[in-house]
MDAnalysis code that builds the backbone (N, CA, C; Angstrom):
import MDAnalysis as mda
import numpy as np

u = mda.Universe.empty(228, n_residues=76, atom_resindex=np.repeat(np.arange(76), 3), trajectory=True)
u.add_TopologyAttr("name", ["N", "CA", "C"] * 76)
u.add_TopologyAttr("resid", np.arange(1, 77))
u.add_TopologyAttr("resname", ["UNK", "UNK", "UNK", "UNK", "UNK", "UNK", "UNK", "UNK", "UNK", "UNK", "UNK", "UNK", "UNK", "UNK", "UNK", "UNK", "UNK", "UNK", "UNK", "UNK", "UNK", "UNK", "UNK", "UNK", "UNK", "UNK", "UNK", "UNK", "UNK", "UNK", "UNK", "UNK", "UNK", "UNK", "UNK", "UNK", "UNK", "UNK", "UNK", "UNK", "UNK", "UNK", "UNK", "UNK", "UNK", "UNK", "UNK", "UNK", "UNK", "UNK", "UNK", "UNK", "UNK", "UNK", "UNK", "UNK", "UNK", "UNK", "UNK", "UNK", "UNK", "UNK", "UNK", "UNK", "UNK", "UNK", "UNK", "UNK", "UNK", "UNK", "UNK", "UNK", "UNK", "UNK", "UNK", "UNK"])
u.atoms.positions = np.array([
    [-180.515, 17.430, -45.404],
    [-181.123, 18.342, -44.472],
    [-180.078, 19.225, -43.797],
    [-179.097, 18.747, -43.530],
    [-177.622, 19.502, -43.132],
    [-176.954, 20.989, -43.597],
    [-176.975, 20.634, -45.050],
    [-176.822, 21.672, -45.654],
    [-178.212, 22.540, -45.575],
    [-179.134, 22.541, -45.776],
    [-180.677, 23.198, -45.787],
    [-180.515, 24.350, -44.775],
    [-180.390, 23.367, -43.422],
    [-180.293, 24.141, -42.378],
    [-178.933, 25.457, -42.118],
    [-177.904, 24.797, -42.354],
    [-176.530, 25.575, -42.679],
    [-176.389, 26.452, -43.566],
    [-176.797, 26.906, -44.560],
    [-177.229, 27.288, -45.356],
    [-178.477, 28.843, -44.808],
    [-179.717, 27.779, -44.232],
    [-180.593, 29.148, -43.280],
    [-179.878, 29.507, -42.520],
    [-178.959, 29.211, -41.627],
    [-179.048, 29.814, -40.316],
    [-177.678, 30.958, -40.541],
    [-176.590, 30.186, -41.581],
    [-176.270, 31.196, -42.109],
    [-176.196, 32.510, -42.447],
    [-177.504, 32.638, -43.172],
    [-178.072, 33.874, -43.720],
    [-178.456, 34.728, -42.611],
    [-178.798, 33.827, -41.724],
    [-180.000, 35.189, -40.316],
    [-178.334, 35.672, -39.404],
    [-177.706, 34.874, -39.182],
    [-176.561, 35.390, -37.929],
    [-175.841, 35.973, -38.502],
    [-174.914, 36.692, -37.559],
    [-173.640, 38.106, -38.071],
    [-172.404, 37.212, -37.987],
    [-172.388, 35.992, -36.895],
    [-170.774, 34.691, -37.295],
    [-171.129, 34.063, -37.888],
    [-171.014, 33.691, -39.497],
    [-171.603, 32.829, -39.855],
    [-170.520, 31.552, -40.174],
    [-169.183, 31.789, -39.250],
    [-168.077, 30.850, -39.774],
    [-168.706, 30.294, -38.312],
    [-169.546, 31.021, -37.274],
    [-169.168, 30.177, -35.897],
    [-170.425, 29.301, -35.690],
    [-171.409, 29.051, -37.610],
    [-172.406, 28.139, -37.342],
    [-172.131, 26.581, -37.492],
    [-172.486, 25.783, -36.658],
    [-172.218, 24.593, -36.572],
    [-173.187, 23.420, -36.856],
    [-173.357, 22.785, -38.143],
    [-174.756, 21.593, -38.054],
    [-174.196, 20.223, -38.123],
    [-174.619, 19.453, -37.448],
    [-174.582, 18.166, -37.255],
    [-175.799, 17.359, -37.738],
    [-175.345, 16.115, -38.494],
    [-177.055, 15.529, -38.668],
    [-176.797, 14.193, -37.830],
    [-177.275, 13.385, -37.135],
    [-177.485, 12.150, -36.660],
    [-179.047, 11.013, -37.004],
    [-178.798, 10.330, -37.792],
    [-179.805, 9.627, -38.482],
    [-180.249, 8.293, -37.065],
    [-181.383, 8.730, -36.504],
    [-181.910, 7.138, -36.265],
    [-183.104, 6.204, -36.506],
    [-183.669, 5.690, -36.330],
    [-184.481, 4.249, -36.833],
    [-185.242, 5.067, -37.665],
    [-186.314, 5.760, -37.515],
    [-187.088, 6.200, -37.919],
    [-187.154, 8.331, -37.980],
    [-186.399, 8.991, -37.183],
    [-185.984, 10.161, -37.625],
    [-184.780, 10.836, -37.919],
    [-184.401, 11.889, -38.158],
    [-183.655, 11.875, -38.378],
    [-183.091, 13.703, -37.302],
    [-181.969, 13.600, -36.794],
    [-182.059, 14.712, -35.581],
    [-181.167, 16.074, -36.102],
    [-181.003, 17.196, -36.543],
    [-180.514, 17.782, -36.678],
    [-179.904, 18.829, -35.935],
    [-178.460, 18.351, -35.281],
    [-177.965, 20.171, -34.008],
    [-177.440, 21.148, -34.791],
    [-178.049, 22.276, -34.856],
    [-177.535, 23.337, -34.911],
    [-176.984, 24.215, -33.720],
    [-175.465, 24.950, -34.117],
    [-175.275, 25.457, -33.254],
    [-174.742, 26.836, -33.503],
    [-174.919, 27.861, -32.791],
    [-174.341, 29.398, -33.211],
    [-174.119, 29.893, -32.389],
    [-173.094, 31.350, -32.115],
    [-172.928, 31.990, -31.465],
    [-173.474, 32.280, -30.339],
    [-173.470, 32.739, -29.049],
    [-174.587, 32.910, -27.813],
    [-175.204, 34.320, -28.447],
    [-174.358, 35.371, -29.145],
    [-174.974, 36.632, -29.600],
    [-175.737, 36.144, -30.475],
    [-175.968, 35.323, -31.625],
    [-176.888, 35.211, -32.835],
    [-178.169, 34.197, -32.329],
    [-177.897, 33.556, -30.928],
    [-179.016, 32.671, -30.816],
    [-180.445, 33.961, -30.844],
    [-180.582, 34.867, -30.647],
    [-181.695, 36.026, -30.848],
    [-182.586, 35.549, -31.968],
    [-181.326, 35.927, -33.344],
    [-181.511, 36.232, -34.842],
    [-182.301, 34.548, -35.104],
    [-181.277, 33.430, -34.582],
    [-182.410, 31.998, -34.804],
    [-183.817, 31.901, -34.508],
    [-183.635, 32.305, -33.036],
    [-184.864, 32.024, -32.760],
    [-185.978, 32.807, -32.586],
    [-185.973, 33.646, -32.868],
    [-186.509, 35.310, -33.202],
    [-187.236, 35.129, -32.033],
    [-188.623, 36.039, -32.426],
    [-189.867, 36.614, -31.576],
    [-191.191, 35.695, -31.398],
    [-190.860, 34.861, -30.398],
    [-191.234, 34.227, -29.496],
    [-191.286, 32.762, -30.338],
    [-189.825, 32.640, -30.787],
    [-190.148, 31.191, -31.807],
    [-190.113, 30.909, -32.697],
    [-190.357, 32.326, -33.974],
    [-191.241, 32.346, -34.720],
    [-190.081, 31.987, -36.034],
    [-188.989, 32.212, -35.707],
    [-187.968, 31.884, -36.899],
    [-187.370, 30.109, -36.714],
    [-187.864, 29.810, -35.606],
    [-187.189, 28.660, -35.331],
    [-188.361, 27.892, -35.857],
    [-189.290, 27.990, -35.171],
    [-190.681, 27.230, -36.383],
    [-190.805, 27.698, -37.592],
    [-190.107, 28.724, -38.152],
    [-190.274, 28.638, -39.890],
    [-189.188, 27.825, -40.070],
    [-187.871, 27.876, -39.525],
    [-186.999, 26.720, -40.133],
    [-187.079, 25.274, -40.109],
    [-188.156, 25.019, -38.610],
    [-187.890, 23.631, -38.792],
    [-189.795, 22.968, -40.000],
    [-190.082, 24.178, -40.154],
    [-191.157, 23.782, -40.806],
    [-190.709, 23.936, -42.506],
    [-189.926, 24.505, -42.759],
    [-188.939, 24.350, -43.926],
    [-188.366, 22.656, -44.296],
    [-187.831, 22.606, -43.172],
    [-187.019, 21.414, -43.194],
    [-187.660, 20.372, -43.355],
    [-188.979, 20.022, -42.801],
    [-189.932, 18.840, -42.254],
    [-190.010, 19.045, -43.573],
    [-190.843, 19.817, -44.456],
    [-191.243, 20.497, -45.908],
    [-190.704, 19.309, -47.212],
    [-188.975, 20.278, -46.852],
    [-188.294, 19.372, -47.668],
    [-187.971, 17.512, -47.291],
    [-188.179, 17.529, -46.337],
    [-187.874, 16.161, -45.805],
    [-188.700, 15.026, -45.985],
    [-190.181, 15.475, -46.400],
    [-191.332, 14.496, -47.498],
    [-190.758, 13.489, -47.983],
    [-190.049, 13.848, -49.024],
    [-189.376, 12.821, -50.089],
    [-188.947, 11.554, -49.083],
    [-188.041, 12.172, -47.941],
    [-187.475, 11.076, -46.836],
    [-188.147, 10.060, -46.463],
    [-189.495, 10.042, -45.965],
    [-190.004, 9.146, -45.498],
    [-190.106, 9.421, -43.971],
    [-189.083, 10.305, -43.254],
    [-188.689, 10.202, -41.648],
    [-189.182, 12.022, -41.321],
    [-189.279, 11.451, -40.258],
    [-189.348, 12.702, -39.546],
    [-188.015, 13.261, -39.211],
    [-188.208, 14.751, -39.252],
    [-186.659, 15.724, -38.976],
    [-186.789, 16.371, -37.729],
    [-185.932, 16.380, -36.988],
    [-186.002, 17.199, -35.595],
    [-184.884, 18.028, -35.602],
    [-185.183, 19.124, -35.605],
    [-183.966, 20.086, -35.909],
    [-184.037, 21.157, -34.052],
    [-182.849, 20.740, -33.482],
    [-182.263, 21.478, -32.159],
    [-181.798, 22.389, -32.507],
    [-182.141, 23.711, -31.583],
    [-180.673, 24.477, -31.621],
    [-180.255, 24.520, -30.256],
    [-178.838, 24.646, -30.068],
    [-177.759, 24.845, -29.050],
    [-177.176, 26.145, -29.381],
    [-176.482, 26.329, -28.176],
    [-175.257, 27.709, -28.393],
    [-174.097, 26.811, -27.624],
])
């Protein structure tokens, strides 16, 4: 899921060396931080949300196979 996300968030921001993902696995989900620039947090989380719920609805998507639920944060 690490790469998935690193990979999207990549593509949308203008630093894409200053994106940062972390995964932390516990009992039953699994938590994903993303982190980017204070200028690119815009481009993540677009218009009113709407890019941040396509990514984490991407992610949940691919994350089936898992068994766990994915919670994907973003930070700046």
């Amino acid at each position: 899921m690490k790469e998935l996300v690193e990979v999207i968030a990549k593509a949308l921001v203008d630093n894409p060396e200053s994106v940062v993902v972390t995964e932390t696995e516990k009992e039953k989900a699994i938590v994903v931080d993303l982190k980017v620039a204070p200028s690119d947090m815009g481009k993540v989380i677009g218009k009113s949300g709407r890019i941040a719920k396509s990514i984490r609805t991407v992610v949940s998507a691919a994350a089936t196979k898992t068994d766990k639920k994915v919670i994907v944060e973003i930070d700046n």
